[in-house]
C-alpha positions as CSV (number, residue, x, y, z in Angstrom):
1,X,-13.8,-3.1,19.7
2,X,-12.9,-4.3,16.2
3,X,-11.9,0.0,15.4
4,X,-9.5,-0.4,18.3
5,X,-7.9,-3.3,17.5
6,X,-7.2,-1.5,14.0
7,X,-5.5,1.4,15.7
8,X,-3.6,-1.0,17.4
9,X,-2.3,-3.0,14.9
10,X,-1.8,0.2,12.8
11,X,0.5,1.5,15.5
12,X,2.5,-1.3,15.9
13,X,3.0,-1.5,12.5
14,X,3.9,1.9,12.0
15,X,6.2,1.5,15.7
16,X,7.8,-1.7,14.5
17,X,8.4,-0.7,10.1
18,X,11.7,-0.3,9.4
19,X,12.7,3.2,7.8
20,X,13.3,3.0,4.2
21,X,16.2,4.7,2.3
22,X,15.2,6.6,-0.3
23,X,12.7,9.9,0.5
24,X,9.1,9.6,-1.0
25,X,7.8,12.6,-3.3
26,X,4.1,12.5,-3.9
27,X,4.4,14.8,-7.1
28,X,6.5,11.8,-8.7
29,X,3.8,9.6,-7.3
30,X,1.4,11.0,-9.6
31,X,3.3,9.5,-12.6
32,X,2.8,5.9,-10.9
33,X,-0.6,5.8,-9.7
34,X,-2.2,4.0,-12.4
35,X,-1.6,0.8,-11.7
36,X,-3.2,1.4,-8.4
37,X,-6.4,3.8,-9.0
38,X,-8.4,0.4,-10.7
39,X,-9.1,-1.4,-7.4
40,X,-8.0,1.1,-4.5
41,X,-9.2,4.3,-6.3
42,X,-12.9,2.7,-6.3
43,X,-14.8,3.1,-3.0
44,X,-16.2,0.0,-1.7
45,X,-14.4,-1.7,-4.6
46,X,-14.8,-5.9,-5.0
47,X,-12.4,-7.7,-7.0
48,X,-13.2,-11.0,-8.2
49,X,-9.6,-12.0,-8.5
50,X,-8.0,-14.4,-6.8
51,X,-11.4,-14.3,-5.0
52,X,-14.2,-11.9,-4.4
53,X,-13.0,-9.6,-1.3
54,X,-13.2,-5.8,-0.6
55,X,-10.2,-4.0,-1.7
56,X,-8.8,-1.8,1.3
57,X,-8.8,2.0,1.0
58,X,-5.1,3.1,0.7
59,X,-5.4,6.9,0.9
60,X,-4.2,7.8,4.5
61,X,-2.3,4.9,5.4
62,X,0.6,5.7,7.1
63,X,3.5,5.7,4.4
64,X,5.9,3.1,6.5
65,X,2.7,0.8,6.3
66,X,2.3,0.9,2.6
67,X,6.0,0.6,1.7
68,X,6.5,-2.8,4.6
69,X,3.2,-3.8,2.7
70,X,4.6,-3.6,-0.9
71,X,7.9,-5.0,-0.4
72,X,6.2,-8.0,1.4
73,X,4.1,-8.6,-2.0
74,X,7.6,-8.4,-3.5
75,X,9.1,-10.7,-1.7
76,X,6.4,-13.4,-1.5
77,X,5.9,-13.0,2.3
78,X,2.3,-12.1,0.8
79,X,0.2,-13.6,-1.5
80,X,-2.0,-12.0,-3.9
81,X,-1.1,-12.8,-7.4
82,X,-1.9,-9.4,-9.0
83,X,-0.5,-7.5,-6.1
84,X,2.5,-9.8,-6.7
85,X,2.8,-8.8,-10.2
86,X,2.5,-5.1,-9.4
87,X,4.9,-4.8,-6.5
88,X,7.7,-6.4,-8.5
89,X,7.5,-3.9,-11.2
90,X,7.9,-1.4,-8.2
91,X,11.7,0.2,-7.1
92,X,12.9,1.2,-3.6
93,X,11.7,4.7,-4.7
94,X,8.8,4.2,-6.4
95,X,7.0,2.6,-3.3
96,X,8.6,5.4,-1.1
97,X,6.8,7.7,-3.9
98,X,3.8,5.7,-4.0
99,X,3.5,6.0,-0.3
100,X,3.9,9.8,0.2
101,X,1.1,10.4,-2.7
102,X,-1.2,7.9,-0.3
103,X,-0.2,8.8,3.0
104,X,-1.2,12.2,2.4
105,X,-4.4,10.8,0.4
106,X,-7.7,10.8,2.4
C-alpha cells in the first residue's frame, strides 16, 4: 500500500511540475555533484542535521521532481537548513543540470 501511494504522489508530481526553461545536461552535472554525493551519494545514509533522518536516494527521480524540489528549498517553501544553503547557491541551469545527471542516475 505505502509503494503505491509513492507512485502516486510521484506521478502527480511529475503531472502537475511545471516545465522549466533552461535544458538540463548531465555531463555539466558532473562538475556540480559534489555538494550532493556527501548525504545522497551514501546508501542508507543518516544525517544528524537538523535531526537524525534517512536521506532519500536521488538517483532516478524524475528530473521535473528534483528541479520543483530544489527551487522549493530556495524559496523557503521547504525547510531544511543545509538543503537551504545548498539550493540557493544553485542557478536555473544548474538544477536543470543537476537533475538530468540524477534522473538518469539509478
Amino acid at each position: 500500500m505505502k509503494g503505491r501511494r509513492i507512485i502516486v504522489a510521484a506521478l502527480l508530481v511529475a503531472a502537475t511540475a511545471p516545465t522549466w526553461a533552461v535544458e538540463g545536461n548531465a555531463e555539466a552535472a558532473k562538475s556540480k555533484i559534489s555538494m550532493c554525493v556527501g548525504c545522497h551519494g551514501i546508501p542508507g545514509y543518516r544525517t544528524a542535521f537538523p535531526s537524525v533522518y534517512h536521506v532519500p536516494k536521488i538517483g532516478g527521480q524524475h528530473p521535473a521532481y528534483i528541479v520543483q524540489a530544489l527551487q522549493a528549498y530556495k524559496n523557503g517553501d521547504r525547510s531544511h537548513p543545509s538543503m537551504q544553503a545548498i539550493a540557493a547557491s544553485l542557478s536555473e541551469q544548474d538544477m536543470a543540470d543537476l537533475a538530468a545527471y540524477y534522473g538518469g542516475a539509478q
